[in-house]
py3Dmol code that shows the C-alpha trace and the ligand (Angstrom):
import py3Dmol

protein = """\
ATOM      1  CA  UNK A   1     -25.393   2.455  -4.984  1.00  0.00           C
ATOM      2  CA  UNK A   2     -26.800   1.695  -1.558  1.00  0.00           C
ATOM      3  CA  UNK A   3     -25.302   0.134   1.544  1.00  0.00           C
ATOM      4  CA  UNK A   4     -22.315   0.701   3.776  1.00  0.00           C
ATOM      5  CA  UNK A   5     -19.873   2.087   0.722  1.00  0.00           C
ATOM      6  CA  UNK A   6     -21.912   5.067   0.259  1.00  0.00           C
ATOM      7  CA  UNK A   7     -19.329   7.577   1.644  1.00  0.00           C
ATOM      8  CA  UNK A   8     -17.277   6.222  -1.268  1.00  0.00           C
ATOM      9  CA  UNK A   9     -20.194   5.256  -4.061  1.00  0.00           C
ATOM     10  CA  UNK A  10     -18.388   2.295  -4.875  1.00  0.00           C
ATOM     11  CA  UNK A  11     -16.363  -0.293  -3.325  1.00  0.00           C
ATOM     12  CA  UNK A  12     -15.476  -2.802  -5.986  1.00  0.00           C
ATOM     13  CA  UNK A  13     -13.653  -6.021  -5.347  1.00  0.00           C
ATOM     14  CA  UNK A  14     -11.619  -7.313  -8.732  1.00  0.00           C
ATOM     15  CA  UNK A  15     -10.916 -11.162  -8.392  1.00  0.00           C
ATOM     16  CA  UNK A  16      -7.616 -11.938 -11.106  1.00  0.00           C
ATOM     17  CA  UNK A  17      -6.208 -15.191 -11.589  1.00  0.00           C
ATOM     18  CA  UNK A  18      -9.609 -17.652 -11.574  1.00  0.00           C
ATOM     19  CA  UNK A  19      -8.728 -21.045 -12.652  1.00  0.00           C
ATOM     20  CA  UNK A  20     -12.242 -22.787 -13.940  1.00  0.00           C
ATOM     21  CA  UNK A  21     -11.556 -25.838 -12.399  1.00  0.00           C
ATOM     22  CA  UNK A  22      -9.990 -25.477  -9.452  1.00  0.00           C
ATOM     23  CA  UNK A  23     -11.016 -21.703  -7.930  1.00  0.00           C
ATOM     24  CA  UNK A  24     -14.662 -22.119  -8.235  1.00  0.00           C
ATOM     25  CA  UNK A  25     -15.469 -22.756  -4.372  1.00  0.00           C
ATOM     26  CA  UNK A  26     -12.717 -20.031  -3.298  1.00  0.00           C
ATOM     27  CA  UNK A  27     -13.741 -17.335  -5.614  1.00  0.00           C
ATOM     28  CA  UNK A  28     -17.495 -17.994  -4.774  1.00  0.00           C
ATOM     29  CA  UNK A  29     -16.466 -16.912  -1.038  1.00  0.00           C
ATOM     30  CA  UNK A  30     -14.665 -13.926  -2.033  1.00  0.00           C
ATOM     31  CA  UNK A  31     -17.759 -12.821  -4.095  1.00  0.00           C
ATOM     32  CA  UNK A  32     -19.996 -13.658  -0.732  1.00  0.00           C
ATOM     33  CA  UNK A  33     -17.761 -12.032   1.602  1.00  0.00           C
ATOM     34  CA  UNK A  34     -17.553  -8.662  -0.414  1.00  0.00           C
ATOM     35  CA  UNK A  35     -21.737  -8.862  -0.449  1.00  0.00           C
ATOM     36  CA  UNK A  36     -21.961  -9.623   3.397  1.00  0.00           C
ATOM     37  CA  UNK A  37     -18.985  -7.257   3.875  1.00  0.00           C
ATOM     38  CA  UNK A  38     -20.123  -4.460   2.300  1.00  0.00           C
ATOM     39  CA  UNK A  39     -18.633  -3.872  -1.106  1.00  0.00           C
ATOM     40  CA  UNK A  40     -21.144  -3.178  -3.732  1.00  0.00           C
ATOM     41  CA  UNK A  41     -19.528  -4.625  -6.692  1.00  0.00           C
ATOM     42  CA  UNK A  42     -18.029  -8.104  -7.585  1.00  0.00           C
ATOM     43  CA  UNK A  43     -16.168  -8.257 -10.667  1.00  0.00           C
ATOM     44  CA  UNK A  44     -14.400 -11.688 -12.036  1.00  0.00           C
ATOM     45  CA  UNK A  45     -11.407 -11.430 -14.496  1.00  0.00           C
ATOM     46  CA  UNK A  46     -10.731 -13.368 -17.164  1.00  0.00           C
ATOM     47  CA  UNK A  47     -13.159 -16.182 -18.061  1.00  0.00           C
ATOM     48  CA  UNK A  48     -17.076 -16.056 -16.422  1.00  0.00           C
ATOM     49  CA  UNK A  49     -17.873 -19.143 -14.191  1.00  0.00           C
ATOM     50  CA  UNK A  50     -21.391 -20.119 -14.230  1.00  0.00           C
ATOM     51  CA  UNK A  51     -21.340 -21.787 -10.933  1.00  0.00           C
ATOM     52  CA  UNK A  52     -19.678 -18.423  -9.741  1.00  0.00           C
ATOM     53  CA  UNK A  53     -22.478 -16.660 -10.993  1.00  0.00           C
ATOM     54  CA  UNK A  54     -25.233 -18.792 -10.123  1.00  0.00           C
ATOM     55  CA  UNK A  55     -24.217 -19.056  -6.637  1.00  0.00           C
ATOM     56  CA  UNK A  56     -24.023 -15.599  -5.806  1.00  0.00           C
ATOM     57  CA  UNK A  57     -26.975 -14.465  -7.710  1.00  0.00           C
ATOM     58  CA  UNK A  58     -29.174 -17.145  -5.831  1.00  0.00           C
ATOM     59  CA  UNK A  59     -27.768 -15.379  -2.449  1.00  0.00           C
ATOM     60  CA  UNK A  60     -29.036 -11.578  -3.649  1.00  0.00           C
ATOM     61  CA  UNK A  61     -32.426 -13.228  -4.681  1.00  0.00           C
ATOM     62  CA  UNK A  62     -32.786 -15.016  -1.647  1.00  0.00           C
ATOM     63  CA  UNK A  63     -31.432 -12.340   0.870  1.00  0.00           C
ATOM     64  CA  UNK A  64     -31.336  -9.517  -1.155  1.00  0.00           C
ATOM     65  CA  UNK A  65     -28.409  -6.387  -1.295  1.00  0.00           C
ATOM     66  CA  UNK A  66     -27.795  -4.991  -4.398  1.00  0.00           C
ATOM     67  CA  UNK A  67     -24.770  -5.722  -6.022  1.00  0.00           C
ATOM     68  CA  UNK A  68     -22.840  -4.764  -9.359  1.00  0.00           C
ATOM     69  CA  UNK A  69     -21.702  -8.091 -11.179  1.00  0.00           C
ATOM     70  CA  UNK A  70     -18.985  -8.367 -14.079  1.00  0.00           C
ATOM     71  CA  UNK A  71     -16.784 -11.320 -15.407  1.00  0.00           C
ATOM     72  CA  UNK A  72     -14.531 -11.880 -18.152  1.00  0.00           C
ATOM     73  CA  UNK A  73     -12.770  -8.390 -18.077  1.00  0.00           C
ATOM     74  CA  UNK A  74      -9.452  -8.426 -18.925  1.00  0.00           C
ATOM     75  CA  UNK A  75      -8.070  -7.734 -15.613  1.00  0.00           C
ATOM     76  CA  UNK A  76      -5.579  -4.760 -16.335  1.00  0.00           C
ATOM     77  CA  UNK A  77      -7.476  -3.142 -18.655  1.00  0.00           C
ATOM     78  CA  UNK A  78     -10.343  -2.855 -15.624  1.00  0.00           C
ATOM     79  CA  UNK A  79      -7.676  -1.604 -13.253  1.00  0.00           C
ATOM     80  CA  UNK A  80      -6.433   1.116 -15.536  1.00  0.00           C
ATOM     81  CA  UNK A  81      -9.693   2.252 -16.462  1.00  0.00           C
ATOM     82  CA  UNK A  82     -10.587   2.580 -12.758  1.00  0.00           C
ATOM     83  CA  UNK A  83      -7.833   4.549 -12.248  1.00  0.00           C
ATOM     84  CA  UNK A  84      -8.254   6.961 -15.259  1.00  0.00           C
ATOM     85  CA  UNK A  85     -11.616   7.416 -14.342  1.00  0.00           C
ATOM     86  CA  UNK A  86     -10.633   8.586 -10.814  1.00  0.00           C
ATOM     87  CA  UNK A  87     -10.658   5.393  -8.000  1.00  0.00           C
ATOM     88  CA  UNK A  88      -8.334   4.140  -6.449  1.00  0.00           C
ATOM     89  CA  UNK A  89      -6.858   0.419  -6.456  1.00  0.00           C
ATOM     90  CA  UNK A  90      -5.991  -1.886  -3.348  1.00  0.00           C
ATOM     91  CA  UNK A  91      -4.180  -4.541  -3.691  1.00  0.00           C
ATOM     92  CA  UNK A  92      -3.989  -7.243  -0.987  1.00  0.00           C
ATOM     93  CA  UNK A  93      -0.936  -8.982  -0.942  1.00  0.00           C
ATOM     94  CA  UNK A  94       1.469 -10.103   1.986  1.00  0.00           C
ATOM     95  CA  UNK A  95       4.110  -8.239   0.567  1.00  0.00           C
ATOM     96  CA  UNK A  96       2.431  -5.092   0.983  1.00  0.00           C
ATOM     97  CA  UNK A  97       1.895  -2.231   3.720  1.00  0.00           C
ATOM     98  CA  UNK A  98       0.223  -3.552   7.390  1.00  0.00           C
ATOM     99  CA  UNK A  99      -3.137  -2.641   6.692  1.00  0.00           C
ATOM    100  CA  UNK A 100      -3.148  -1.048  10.471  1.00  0.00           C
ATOM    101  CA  UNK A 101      -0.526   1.709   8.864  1.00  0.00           C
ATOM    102  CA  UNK A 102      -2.567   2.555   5.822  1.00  0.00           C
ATOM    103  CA  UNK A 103      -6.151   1.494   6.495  1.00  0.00           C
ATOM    104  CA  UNK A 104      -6.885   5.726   8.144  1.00  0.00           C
ATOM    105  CA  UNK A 105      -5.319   7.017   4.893  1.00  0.00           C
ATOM    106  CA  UNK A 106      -7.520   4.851   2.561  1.00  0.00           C
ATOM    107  CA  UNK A 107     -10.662   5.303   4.864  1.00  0.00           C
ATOM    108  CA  UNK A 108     -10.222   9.133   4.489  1.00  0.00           C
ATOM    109  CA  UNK A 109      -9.783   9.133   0.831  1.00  0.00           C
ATOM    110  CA  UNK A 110     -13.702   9.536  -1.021  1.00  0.00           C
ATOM    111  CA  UNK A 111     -12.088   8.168  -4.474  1.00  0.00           C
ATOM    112  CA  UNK A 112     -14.076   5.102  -5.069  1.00  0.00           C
ATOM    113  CA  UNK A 113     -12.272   1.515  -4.248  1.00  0.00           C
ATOM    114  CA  UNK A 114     -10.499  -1.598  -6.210  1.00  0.00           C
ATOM    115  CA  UNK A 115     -10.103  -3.991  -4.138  1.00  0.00           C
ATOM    116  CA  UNK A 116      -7.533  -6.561  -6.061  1.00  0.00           C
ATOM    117  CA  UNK A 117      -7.212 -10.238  -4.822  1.00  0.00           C
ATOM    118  CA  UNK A 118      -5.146 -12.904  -6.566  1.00  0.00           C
ATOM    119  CA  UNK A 119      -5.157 -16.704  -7.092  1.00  0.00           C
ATOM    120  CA  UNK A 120      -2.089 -17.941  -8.106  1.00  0.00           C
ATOM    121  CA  UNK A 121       1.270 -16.363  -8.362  1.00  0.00           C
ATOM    122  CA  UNK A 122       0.165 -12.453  -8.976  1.00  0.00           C
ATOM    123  CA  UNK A 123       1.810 -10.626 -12.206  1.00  0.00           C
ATOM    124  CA  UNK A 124       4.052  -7.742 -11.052  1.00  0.00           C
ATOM    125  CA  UNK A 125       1.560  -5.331 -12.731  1.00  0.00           C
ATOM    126  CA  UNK A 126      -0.650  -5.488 -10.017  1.00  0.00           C
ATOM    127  CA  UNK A 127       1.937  -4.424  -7.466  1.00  0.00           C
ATOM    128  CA  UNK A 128       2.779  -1.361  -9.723  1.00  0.00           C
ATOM    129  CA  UNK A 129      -0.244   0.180 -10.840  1.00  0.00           C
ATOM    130  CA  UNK A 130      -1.928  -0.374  -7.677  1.00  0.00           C
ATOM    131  CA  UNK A 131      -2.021   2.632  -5.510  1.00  0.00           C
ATOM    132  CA  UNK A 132      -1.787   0.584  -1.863  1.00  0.00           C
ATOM    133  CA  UNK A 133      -0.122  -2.837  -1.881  1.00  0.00           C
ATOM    134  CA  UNK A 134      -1.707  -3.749   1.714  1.00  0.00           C
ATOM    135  CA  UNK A 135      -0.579  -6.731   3.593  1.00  0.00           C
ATOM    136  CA  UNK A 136      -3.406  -8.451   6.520  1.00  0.00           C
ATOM    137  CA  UNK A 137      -0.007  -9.530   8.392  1.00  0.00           C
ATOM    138  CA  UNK A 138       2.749 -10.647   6.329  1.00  0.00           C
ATOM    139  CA  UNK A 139       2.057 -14.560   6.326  1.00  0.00           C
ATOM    140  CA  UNK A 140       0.948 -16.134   3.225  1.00  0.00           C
ATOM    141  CA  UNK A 141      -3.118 -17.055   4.096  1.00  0.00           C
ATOM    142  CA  UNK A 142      -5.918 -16.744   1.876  1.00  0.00           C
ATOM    143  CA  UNK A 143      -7.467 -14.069  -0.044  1.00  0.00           C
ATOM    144  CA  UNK A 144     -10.910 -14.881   1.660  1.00  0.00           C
ATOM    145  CA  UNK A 145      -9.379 -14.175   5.178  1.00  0.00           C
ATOM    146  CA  UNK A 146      -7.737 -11.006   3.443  1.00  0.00           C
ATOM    147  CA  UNK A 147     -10.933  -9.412   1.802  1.00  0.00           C
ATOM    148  CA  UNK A 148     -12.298  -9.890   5.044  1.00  0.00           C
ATOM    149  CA  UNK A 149     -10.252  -8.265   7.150  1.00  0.00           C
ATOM    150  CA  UNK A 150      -9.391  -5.529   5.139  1.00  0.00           C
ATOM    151  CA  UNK A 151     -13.258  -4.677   4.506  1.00  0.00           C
ATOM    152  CA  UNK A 152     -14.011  -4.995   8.221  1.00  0.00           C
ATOM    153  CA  UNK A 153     -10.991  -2.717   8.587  1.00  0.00           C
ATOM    154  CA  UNK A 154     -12.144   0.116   6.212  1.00  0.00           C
ATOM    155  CA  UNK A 155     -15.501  -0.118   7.921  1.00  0.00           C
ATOM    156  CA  UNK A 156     -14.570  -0.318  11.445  1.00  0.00           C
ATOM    157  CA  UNK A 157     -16.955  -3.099  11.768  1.00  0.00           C
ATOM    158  CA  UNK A 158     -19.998  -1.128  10.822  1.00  0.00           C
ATOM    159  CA  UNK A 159     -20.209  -3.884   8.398  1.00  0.00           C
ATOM    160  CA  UNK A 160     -21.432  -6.216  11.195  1.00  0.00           C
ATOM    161  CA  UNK A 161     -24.237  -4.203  11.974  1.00  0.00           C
ATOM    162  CA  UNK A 162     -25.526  -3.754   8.621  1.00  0.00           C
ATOM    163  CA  UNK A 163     -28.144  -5.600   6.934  1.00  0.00           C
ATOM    164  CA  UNK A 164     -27.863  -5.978   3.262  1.00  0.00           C
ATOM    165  CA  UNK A 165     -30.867  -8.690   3.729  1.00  0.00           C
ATOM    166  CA  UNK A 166     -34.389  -7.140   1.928  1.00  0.00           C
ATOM    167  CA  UNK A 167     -36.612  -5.690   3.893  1.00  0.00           C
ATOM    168  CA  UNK A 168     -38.624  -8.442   5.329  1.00  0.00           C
ATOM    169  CA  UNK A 169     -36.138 -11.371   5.708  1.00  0.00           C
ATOM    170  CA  UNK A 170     -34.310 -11.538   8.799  1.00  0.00           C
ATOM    171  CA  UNK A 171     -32.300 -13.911  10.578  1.00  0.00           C
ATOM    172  CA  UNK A 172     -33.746 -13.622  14.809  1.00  0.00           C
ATOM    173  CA  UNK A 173     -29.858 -14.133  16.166  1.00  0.00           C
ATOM    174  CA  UNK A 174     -30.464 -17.095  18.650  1.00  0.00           C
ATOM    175  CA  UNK A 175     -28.249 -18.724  20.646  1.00  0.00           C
ATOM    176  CA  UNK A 176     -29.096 -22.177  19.369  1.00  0.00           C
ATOM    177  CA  UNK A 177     -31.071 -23.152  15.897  1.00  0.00           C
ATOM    178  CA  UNK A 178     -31.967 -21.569  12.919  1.00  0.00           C
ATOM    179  CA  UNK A 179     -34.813 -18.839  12.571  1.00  0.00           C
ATOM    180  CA  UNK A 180     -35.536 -16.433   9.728  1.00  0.00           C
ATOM    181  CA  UNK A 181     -38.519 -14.557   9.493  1.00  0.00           C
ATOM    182  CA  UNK A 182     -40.386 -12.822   6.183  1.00  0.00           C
ATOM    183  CA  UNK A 183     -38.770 -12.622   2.807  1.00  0.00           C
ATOM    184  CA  UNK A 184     -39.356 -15.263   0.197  1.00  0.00           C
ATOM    185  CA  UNK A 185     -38.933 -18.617   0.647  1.00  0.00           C
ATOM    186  CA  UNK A 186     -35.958 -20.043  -0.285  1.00  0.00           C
TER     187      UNK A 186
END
"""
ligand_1 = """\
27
SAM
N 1.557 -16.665 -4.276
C 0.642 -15.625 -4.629
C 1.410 -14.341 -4.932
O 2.420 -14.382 -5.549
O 0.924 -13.259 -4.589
C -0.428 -15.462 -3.547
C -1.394 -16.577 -3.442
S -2.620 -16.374 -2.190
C -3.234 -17.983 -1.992
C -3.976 -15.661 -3.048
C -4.309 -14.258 -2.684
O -4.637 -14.171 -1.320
C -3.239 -13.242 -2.908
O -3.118 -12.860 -4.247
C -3.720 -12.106 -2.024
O -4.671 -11.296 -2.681
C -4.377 -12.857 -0.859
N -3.515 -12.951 0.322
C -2.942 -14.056 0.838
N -2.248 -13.772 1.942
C -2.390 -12.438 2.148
C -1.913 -11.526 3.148
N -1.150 -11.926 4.156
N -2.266 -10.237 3.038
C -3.045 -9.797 2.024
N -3.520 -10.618 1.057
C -3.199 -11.910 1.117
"""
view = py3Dmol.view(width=600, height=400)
view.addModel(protein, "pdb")
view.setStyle({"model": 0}, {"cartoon": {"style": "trace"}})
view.addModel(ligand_1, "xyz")
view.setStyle({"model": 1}, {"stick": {}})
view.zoomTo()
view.show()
């Protein structure tokens, strides 16, 4: 695995409770945000979504990163497997720990990463077997907003600077407009 979660191999984000019809749009962002945030792995629980899919494979083929891709695991299977096999798991709730008083702990630990994010109403499970319940503040938001905080936390931002784009395609930062240079066209 390449990119920004190499001092842990893997930083996995698990996304339970998709509903087909109504998550498709929310749980295409979280899969986005843990690609331009610097997780290396995407996994979707419970049913596959083609639109899901599509969406964020035609983002890695048109700007690249490499990213690990999995749907319809059953969700606590997944998380006890990752914990047998040595990672750790993160869930992000509002209930849980500030992530300002646990983010240095997690940071420091090399065990590679779950990051859990719900839908709906969460199944107490997750709040058991996960080894940090972590809260980004305790007001009820989105698990979008959460991922991303709590990514650009472990990082300490590094994450902005990094480019998962291929080598090639770049966006020229401008203050107004859109440029992009190399890379295929798409
Ligand atoms: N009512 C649900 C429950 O019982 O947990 C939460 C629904 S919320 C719309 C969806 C997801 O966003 C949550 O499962 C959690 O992963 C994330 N989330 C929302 N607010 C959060 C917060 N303040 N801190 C961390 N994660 C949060």
């Amino acid at each position: 695995m390449s990119g920004l979660a190499g001092p842990y191999r893997k930083v996995y984000v698990l996304r339970i409770g998709h509903r087909p019809q109504r998550d498709k749009r929310v749980t295409t962002h979280v899969a986005l945000v843990a690609r331009a945030f610097g997780a290396n792995g995407f996994v979707l629980a419970g049913s596959c979504s083609d639109s899901v899919e599509r969406s964020l494979r035609r983002v890695l083929e048109c700007w690249g990163g490499e990213m690990h891709y999995e749907c319809g695991v059953p969700a606590k299977a997944y998380v006890r497997s990752w914990r047998e096999s040595g990672g750790e798991v993160i869930h992000l709730t509002m209930y849980g720990v500030p992530v300002e008083r646990v983010i240095d702990e997690i940071r420091a630990s090399p065990r590679p990463k779950l990051v859990v994010v719900g839908a709906e109403k969460v199944e107490w499970f997750f709040y058991e077997n996960a080894d940090y319940n972590v809260a980004v503040t305790s007001e009820p938001h989105s698990e979008i907003a959460a991922l991303a905080v709590f990514l650009d936390r472990l990082y300490r931002g590094r994450e902005l600077l990094y480019n998962p784009s291929r080598p090639g395609k770049r966006v020229v930062p401008s203050a107004r407009g859109k440029r992009v240079t190399g890379g295929v066209e798409c």
